[in-house]
VOVEX-78621 format. One line per 8 residues: their letters; for each residue x, z, y of N, C-alpha, C. Coordinates in steps of 0.05 Angstrom, whole numbers, plus 5000, padded with zeros to 4 digits. Example, Ala and Ser with C-alpha at 12.3 -4.5 7.8 and 13.67 -1.06 7.14 Angstrom:
2
as> 5264,5156,4886,5246,5156,4910,5264,5156,4934; 5257,5142,4955,5273,5143,4979,5258,5157,5001;
// end
This chain:
280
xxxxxxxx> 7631,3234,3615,7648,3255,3605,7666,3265,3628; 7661,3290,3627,7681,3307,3658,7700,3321,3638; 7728,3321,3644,7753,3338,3640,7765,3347,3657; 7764,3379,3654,7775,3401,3674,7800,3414,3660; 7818,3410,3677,7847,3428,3665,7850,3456,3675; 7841,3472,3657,7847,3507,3668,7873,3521,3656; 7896,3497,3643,7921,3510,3644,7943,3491,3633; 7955,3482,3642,7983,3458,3642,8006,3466,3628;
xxxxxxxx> 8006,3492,3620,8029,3511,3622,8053,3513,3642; 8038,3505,3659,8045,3508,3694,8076,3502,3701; 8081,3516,3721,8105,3509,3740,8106,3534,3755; 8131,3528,3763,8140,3559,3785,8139,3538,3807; 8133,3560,3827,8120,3565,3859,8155,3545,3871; 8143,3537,3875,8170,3524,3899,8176,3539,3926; 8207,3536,3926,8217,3559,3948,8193,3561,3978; 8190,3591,3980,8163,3579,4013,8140,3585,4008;
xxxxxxxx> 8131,3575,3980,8097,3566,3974,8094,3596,3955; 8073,3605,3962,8054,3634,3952,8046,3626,3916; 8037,3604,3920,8032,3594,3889,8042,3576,3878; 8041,3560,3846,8050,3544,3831,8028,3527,3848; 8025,3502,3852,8008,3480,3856,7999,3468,3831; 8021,3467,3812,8010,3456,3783,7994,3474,3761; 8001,3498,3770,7993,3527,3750,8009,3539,3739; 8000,3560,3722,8025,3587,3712,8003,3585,3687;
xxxxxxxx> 7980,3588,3679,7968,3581,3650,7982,3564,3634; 7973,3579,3605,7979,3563,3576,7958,3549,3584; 7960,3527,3558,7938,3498,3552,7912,3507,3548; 7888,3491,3560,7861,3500,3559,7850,3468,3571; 7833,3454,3566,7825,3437,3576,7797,3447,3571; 7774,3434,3588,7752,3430,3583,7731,3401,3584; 7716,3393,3561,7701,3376,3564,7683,3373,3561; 7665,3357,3577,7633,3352,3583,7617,3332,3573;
xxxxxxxx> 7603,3333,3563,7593,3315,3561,7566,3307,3582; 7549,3280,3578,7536,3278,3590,7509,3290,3585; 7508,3295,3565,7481,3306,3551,7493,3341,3548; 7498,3350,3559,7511,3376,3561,7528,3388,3539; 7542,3375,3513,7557,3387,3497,7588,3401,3516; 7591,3426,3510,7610,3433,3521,7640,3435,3493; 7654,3431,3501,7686,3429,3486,7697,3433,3498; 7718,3450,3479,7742,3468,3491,7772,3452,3477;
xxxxxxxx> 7785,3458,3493,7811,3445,3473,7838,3465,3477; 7841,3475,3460,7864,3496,3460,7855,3515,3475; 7865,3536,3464,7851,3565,3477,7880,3588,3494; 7898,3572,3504,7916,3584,3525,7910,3604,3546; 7921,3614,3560,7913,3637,3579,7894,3624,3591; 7886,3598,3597,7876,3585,3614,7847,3592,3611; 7842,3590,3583,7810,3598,3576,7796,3625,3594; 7814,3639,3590,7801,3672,3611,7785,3664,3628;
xxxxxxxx> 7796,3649,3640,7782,3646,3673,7760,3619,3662; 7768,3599,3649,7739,3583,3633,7720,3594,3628; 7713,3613,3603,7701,3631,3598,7681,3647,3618; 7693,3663,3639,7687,3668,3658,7664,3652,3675; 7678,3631,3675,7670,3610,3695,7635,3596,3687; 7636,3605,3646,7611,3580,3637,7597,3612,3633; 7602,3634,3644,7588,3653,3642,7557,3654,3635; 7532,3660,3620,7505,3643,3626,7494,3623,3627;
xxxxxxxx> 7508,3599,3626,7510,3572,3631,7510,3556,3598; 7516,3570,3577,7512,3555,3552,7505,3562,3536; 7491,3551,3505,7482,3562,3489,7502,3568,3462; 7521,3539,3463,7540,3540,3442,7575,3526,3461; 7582,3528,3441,7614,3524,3449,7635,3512,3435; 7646,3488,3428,7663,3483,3407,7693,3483,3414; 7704,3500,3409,7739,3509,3416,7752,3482,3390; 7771,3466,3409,7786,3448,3388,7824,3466,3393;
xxxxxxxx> 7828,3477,3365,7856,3483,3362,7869,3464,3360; 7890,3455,3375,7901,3425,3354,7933,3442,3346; 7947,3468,3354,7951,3481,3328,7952,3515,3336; 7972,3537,3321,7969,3559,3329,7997,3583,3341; 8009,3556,3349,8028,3562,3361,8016,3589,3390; 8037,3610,3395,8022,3631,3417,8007,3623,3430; 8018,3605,3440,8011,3600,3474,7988,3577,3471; 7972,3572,3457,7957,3559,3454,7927,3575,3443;
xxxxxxxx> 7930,3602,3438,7911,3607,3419,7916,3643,3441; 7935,3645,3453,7935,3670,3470,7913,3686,3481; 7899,3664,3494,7876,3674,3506,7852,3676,3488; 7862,3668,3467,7825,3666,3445,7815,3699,3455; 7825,3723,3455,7814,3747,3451,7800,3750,3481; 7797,3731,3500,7793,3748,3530,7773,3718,3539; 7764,3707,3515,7746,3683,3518,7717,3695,3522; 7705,3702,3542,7678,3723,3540,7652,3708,3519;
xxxxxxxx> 7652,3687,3522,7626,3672,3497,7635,3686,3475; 7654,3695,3465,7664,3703,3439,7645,3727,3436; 7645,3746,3461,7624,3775,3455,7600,3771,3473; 7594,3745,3474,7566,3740,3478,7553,3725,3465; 7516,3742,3456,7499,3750,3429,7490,3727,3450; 7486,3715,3458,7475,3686,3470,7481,3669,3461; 7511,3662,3454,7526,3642,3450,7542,3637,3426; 7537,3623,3408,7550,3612,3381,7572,3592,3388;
xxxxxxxx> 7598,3612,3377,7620,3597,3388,7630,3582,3360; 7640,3560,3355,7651,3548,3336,7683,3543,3342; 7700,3553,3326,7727,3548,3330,7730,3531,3302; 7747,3503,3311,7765,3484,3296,7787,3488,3289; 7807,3484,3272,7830,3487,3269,7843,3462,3248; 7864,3462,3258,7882,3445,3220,7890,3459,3200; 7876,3441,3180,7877,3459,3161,7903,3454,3138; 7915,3474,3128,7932,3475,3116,7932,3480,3085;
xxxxxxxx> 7946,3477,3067,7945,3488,3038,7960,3510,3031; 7964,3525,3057,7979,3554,3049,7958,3570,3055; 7950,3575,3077,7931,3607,3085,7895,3588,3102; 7876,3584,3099,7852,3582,3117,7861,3586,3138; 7838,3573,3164,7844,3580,3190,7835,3614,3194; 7821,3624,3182,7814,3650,3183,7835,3666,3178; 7849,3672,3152,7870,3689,3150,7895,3677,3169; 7900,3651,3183,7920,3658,3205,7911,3665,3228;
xxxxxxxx> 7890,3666,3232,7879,3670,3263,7871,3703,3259; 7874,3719,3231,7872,3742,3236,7901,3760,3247; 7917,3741,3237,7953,3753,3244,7959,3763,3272; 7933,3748,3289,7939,3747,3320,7905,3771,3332; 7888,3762,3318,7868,3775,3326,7856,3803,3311; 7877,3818,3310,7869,3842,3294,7888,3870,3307; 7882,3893,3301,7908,3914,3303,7934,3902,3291; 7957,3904,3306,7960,3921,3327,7968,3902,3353;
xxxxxxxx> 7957,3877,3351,7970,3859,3371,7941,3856,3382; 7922,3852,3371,7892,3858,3388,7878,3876,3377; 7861,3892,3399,7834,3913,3386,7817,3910,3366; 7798,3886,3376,7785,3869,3365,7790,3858,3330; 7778,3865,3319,7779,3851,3293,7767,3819,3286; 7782,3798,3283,7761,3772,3283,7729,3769,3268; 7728,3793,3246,7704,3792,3233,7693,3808,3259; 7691,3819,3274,7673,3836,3290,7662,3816,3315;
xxxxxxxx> 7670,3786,3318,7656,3776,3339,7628,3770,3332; 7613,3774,3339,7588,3771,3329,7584,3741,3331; 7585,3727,3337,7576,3694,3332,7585,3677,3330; 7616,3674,3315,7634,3654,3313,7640,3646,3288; 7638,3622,3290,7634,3598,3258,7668,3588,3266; 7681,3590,3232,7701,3571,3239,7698,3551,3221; 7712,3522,3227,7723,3494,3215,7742,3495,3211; 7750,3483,3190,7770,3470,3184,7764,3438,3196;
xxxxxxxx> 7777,3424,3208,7782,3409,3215,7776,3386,3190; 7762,3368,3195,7753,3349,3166,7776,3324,3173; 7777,3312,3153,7801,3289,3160,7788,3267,3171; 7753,3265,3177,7744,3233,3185,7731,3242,3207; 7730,3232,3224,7715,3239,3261,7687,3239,3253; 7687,3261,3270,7662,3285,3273,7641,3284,3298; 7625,3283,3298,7603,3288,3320,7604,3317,3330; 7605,3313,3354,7590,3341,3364,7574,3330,3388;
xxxxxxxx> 7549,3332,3391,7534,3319,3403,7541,3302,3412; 7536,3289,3439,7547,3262,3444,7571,3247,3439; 7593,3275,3433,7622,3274,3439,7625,3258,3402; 7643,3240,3403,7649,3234,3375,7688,3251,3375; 7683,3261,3360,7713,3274,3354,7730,3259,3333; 7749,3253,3338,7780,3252,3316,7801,3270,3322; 7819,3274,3301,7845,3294,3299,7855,3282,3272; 7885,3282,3284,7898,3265,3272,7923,3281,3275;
xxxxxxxx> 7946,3286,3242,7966,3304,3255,7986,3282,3272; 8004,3306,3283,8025,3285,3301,8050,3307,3303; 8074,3289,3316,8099,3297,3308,8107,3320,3329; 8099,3354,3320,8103,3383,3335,8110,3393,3315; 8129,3413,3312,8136,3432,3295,8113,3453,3278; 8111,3458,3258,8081,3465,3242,8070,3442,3232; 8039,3453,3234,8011,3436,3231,8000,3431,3254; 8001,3409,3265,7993,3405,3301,7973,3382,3288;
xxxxxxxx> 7952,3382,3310,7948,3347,3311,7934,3343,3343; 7940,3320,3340,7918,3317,3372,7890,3304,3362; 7876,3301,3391,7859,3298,3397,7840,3272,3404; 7825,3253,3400,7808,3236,3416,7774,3232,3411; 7767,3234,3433,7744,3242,3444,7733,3222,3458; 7709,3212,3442,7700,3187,3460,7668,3199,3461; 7654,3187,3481,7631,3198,3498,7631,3179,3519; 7608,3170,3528,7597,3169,3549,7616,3141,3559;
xxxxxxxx> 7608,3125,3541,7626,3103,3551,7658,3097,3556; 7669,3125,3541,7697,3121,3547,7710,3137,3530; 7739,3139,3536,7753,3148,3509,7779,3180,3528; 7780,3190,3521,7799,3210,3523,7816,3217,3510; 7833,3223,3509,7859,3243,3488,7875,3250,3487; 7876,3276,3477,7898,3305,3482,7924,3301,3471; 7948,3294,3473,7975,3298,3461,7991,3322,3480; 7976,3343,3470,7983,3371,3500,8021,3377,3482;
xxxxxxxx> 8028,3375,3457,8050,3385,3447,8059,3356,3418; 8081,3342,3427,8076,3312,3421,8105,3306,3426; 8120,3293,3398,8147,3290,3407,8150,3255,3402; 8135,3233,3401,8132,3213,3385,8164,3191,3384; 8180,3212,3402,8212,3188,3402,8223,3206,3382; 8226,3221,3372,8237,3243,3353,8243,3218,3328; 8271,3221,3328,8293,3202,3306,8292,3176,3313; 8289,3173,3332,8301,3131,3338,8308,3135,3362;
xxxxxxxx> 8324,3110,3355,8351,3106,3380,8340,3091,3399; 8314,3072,3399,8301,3063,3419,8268,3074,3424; 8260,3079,3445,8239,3077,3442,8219,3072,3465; 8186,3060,3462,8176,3059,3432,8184,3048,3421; 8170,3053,3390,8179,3037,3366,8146,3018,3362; 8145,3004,3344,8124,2991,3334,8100,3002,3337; 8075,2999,3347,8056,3012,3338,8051,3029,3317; 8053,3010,3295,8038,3035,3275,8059,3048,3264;
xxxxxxxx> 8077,3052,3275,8106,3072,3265,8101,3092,3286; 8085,3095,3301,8085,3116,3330,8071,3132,3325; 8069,3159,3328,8057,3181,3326,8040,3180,3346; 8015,3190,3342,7995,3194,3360,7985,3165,3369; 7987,3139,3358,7983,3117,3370,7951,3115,3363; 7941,3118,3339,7915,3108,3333,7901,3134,3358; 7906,3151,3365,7889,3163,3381,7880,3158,3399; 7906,3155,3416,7911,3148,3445,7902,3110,3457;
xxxxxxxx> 7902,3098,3422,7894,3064,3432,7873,3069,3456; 7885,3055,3479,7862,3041,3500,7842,3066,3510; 7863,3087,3513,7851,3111,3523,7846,3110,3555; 7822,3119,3561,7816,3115,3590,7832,3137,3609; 7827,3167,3595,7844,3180,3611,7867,3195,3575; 7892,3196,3586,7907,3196,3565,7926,3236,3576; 7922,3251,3565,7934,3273,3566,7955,3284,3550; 7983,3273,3558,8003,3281,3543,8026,3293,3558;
xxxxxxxx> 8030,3308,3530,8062,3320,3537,8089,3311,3551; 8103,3323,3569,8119,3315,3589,8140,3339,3597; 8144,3351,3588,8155,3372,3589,8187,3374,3604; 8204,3355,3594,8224,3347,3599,8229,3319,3614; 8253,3320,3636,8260,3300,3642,8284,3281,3624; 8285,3263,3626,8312,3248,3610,8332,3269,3601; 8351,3285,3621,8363,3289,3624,8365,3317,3610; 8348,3332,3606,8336,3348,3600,8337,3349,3562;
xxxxxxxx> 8318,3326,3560,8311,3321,3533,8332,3322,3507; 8358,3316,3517,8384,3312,3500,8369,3335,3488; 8372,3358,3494,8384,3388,3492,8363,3395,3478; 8341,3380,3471,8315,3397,3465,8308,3377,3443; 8321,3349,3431,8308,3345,3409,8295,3364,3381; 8273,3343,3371,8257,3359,3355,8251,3393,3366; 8241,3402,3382,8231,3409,3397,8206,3414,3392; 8191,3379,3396,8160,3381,3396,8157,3366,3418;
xxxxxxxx> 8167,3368,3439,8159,3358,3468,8168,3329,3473; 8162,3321,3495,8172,3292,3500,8182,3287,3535; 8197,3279,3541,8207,3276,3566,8185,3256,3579; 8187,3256,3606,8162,3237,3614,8168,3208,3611; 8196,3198,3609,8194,3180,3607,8189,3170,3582; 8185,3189,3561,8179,3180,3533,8142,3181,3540; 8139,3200,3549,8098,3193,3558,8088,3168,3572; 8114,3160,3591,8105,3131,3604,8102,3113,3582;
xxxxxxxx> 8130,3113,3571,8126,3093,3554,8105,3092,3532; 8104,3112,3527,8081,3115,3503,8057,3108,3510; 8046,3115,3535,8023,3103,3548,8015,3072,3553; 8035,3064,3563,8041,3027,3561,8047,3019,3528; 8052,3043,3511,8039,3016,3482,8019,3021,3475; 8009,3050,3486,7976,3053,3473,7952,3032,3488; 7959,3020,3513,7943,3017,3542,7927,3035,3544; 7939,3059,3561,7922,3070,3570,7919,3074,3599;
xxxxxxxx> 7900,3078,3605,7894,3067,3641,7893,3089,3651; 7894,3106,3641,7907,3129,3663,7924,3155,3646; 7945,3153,3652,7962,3179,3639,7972,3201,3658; 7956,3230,3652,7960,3260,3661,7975,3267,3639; 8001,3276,3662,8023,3290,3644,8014,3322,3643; 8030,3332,3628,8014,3367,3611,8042,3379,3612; 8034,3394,3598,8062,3416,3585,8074,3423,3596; 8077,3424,3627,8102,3426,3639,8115,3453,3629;
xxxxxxxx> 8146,3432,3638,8163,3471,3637,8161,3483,3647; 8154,3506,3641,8154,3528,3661,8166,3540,3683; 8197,3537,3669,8215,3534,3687,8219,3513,3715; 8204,3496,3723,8210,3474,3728,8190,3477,3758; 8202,3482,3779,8186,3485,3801,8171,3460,3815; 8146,3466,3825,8131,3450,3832,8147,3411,3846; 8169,3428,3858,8183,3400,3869,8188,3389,3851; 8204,3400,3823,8211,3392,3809,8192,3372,3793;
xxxxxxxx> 8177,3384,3791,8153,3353,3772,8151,3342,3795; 8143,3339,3817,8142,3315,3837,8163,3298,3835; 8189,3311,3829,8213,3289,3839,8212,3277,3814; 8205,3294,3790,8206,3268,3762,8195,3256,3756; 8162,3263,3774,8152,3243,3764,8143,3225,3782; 8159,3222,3797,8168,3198,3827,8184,3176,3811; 8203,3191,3806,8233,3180,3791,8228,3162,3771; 8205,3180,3747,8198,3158,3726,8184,3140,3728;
xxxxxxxx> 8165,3133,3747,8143,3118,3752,8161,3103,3763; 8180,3102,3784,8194,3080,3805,8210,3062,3777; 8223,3078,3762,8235,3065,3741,8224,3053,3720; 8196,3063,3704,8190,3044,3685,8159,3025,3700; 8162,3031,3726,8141,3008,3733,8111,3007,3718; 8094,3026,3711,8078,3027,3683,8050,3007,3705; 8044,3001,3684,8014,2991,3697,7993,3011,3696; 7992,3036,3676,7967,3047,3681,7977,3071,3710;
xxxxxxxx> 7958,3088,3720,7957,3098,3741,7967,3125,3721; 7983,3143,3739,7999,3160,3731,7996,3188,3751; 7992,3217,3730,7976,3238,3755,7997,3263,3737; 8002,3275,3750,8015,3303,3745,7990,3317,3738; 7994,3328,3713,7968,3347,3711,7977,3373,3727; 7948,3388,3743,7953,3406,3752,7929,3429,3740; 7924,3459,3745,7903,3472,3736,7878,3464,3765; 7860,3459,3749,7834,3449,3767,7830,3424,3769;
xxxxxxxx> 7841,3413,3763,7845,3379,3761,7820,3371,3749; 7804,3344,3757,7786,3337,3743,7788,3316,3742; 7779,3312,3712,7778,3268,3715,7746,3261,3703; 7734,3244,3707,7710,3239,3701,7712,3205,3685; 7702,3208,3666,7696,3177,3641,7679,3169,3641; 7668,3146,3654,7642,3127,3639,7624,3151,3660; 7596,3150,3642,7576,3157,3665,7577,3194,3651; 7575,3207,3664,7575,3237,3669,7547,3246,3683;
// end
């Protein structure tokens, strides 16, 4: 299983430097399987240039929403598989007991905020997200909700000998005075158990975080810790603030690693980043 990050929700350029080093894209991951199933996960600005990229290269496509907050679903309209008669795209979503994923995903994909009408893509199936893990070719899927403002859930994805999973928008210290708390009192825990590569939210430093409870997000040192009760052996932090210049996630996440000492290996997610699981 190969995972490519085409948008972090980036970082500003540090004083000097021409570009962000971490990225300026909303959330977009991509994953591989070994037997060629391709998966998308959140459809952020990041997708444009994805899209682009699997140009000719696939037959089908499975986009995972884990919810429909803007900046996660931004780029759906400039996803090119969408208006290519080659390619059967399947979009996922959570599903709710107020409106289908179809009548909310038309709020965003219709006049006068897009051209495009959602009934007019010619080859796109949507899901509702089922509550028990799903196959998609090799890839075994789960979604599970977790603690973001709305209907969010994340992600885990096992394939190819190993386990992955998405907590791209993930608040799991939200209302206790210590944390972690217990396993099965933790949001996002059954996902993330004994995840090989673990992708969560980080948005905030300590210091930071006062100001932003319930939010949705999690400071990194709430991702370290979260990662040492799930064991997971490698945790890529996400979300960054945007505000938050490239030095800036270097120095926090220097700071947090020197301080909570974690045992699994710890990586700044950046756009282009790749991690590879088990055999690929």
């Amino acid at each position: 299983m190969r995972i490519r990050l085409w948008g972090t929700r980036g970082s500003l350029a540090s004083p000097g430097a021409d570009t962000a080093r971490y990225g300026g894209n909303t959330s977009c991951v991509e994953v591989r399987g070994s037997a060629g199933t391709v998966v998308v996960i959140d459809a952020g600005t990041g997708i444009r240039a994805l899209g682009a990229a699997m140009a000719g290269t696939v037959g089908r496509v499975d986009v995972l929403l884990s919810h429909l907050h803007m900046d996660h679903i931004q780029g759906l309209g400039f996803f090119r598989p969408l208006f290519d008669l080659a390619v059967e795209t399947h979009l996922w979503g959570p599903a709710t007991s107020v409106a289908d994923l179809r009548m909310r995903l038309v709020r965003y994909l219709s006049p006068p905020l897009f051209p495009v009408h959602l009934r007019d893509l010619p080859r796109l199936v949507l899901h509702a997200l089922p509550s028990e893990p799903f196959q998609l070719g090799e890839l075994r899927v789960a979604a599970e909700a977790v603690c973001h403002p709305g209907v969010t859930v994340g992600y885990r994805i096992e394939g190819d000998g190993g386990v992955f999973t998405y907590l791209s928008d993930h608040e799991p210290a939200l209302g206790v005075s210590r944390f972690p708390m217990p396993a099965a009192w933790t949001s996002g825990y059954a996902l993330a158990r004994d995840a090989d590569v673990l992708l969560h939210d980080a948005q905030y430093g300590a210091t930071d975080y006062g100001d932003h409870v319930g939010w949705g997000h999690s400071a990194i040192e709430h991702a370290l810790a979260f990662a040492t009760l799930v064991r997971a052996r490698h945790l890529v932090t996400f979300h960054h603030d945007p505000s938050h210049s490239d030095d800036d996630i270097d120095r926090m996440t220097a700071a947090a690693v020197a301080t909570a000492g974690p045992s699994c290996r710890v990586t700044a997610g950046a756009e282009g980043a790749e991690f590879e699981i088990g055999g690929c």
